[in-house]
C-alpha positions as CSV (number, residue, x, y, z in Angstrom):
1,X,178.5,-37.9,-16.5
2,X,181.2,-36.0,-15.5
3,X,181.7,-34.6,-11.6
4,X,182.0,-31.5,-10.7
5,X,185.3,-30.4,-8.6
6,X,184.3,-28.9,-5.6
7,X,186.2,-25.4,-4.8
8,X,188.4,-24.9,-2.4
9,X,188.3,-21.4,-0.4
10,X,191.2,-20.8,1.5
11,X,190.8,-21.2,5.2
12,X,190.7,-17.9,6.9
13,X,192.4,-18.1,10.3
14,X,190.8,-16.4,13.1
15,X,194.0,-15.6,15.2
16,X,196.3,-14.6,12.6
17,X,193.3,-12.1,11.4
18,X,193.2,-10.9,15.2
19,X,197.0,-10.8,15.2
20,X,197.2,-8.7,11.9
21,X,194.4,-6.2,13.0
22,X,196.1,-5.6,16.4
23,X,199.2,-4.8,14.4
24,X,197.3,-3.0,11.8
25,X,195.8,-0.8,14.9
26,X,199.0,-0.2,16.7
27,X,200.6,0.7,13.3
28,X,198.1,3.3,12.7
29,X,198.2,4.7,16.0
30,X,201.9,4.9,16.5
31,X,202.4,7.4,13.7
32,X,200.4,5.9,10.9
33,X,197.7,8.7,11.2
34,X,200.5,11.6,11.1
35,X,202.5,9.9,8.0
36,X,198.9,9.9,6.0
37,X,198.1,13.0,7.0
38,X,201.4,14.3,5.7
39,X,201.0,13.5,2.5
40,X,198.1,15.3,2.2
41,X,198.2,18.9,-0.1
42,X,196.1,21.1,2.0
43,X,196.4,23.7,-0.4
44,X,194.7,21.8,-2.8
45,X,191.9,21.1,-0.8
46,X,191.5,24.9,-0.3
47,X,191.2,24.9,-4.3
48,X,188.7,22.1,-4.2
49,X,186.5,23.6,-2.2
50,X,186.4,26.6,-3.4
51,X,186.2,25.0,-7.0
52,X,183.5,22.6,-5.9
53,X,181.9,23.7,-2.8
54,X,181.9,21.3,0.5
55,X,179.0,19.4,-0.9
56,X,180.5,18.7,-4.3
57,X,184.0,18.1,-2.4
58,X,182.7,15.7,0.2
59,X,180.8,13.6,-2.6
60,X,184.1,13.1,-4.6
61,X,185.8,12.0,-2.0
62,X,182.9,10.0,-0.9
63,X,183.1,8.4,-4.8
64,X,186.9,8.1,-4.1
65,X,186.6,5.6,-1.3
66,X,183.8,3.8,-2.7
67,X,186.1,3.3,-5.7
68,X,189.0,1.5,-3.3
69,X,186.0,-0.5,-1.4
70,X,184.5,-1.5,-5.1
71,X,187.5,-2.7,-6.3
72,X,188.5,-4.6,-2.9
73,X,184.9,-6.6,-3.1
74,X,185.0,-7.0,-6.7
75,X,186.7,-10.1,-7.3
76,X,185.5,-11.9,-3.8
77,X,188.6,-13.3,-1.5
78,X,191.2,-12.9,-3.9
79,X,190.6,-8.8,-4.2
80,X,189.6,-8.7,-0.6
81,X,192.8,-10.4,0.9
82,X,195.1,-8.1,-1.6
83,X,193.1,-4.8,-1.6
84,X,191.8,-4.7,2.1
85,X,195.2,-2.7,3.5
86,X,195.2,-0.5,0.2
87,X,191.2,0.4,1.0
88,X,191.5,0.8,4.6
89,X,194.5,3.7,3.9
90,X,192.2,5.4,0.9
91,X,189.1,4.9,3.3
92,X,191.8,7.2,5.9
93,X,192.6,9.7,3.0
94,X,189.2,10.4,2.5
95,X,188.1,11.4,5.8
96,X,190.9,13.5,6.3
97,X,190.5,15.0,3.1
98,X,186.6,15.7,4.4
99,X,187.7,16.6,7.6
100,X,190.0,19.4,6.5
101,X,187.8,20.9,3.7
102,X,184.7,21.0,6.1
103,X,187.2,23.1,8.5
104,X,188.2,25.0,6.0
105,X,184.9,25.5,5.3
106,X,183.7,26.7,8.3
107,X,187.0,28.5,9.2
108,X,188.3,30.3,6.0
109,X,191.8,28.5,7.8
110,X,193.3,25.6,5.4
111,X,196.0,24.6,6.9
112,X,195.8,22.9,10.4
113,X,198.6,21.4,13.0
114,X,198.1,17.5,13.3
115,X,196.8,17.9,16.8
116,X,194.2,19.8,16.2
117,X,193.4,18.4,13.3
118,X,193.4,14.7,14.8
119,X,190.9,16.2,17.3
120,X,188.3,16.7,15.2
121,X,188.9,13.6,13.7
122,X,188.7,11.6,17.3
123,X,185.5,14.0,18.1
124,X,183.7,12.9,14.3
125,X,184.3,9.1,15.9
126,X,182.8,10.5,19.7
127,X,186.0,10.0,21.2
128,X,187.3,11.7,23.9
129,X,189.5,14.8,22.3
130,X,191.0,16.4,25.0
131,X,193.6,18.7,25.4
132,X,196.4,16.6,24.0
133,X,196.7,14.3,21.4
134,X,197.5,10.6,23.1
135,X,198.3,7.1,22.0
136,X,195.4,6.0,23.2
137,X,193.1,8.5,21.3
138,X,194.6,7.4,18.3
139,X,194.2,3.6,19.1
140,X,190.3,4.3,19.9
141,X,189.8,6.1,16.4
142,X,191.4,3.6,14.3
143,X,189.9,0.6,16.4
144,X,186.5,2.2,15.5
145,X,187.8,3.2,11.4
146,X,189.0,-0.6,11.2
147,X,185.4,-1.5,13.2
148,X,183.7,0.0,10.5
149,X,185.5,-1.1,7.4
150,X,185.5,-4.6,9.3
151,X,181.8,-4.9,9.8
152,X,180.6,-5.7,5.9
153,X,183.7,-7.1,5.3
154,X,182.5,-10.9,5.3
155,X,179.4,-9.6,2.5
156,X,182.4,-8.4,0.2
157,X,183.6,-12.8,-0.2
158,X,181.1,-12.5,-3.3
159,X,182.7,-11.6,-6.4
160,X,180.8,-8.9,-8.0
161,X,178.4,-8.0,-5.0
162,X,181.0,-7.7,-3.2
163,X,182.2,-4.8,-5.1
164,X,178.8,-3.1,-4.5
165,X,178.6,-3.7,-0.7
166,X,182.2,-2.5,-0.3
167,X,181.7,0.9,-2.4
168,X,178.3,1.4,-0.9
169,X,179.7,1.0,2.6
170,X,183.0,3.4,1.9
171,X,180.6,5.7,0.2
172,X,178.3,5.8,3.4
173,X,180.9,6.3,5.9
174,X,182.5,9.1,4.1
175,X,179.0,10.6,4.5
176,X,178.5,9.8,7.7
177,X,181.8,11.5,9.2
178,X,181.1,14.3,6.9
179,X,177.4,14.5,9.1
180,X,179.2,14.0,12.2
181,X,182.3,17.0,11.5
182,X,179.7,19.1,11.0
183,X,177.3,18.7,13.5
184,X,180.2,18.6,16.2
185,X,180.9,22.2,14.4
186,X,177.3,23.1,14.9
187,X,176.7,22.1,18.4
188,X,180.1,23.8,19.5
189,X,181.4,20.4,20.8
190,X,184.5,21.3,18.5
191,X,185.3,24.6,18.2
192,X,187.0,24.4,14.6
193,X,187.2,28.0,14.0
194,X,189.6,28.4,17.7
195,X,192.2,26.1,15.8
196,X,195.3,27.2,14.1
């Protein structure tokens, strides 16, 4: 009878993931946010939407970032460790994507200044938007983006369901900040339609 070989996961540090996500939040706030932004074609998002409408717009970008999530669960620890970064920055993409076709939505404006675009953003996560844009603004907003991504990350070690947790969770969140955008609009907590 033969024995099986036992398998081997790799050990997951606890302090080098702590290190790595403190990096990955000062990285994001310290001009990561403005660089992703950047390469954004608002234009094209004016097209979408008027192509799609915001419903149809916010579900393909909702499919988008379930796609990135789907793919990072799909092969369990392998995918994760590789496709984590790659998800987290399509997970970004798509909620600024969102966030600029639902103002465009509700303002008939497409194209918005980072600051006040990154105010919305921090209001969709219940943070603090004040007048100016600040360091710490952006740090709060990613800590909670990298909160939420982080949260089901441990269910996505399965091969195959991971893939489903990790698309159902990008899928959701998309959703969810879409929700919260517009309900900020609709209380007048944000007024998107003040913003150049």
């Amino acid at each position: 009878m033969k024995q099986m070989r036992k398998i081997r996961l790799p050990k997951l540090r606890l302090d080098k993931v702590k290190v790595d996500l403190k990096k990955g939040l000062e990285q994001l706030s310290a001009g990561g946010f403005q660089k992703i932004y950047e390469q954004i074609d608002q234009l094209n998002i004016k097209k979408g939407v008027d192509q799609l409408g915001i419903d149809r717009f916010v579900t393909q970008c909702a499919i988008l970032a379930a796609g990135s999530g789907a793919i990072t669960g799909l092969g369990g620890i392998t995918t994760l460790l590789v496709g984590v970064p790659l998800d987290i920055i399509n997970l970004i993409t798509q909620q600024f994507r969102v966030t600029l076709a639902i103002s465009y939505h509700h303002t008939g404006k497409y194209a918005l200044r980072f600051e006040d675009f990154f105010r919305i953003v921090a209001s969709s996560f219940k943070v603090d938007a004040g007048m100016a844009v600040s360091k710490n603004m952006m740090e709060q907003v990613a800590e909670k983006i990298l909160l939420s991504v982080g949260a089901k990350t441990a269910e996505r070690l399965v091969p195959v369901v991971g893939a489903v947790i990790g698309g159902t969770t990008n899928y959701l969140f998309i959703k969810r900040i879409a929700t919260n955008i517009i309900e900020k609009h609709n209380e007048n907590k944000v007024d998107i339609s003040s913003l150049n």
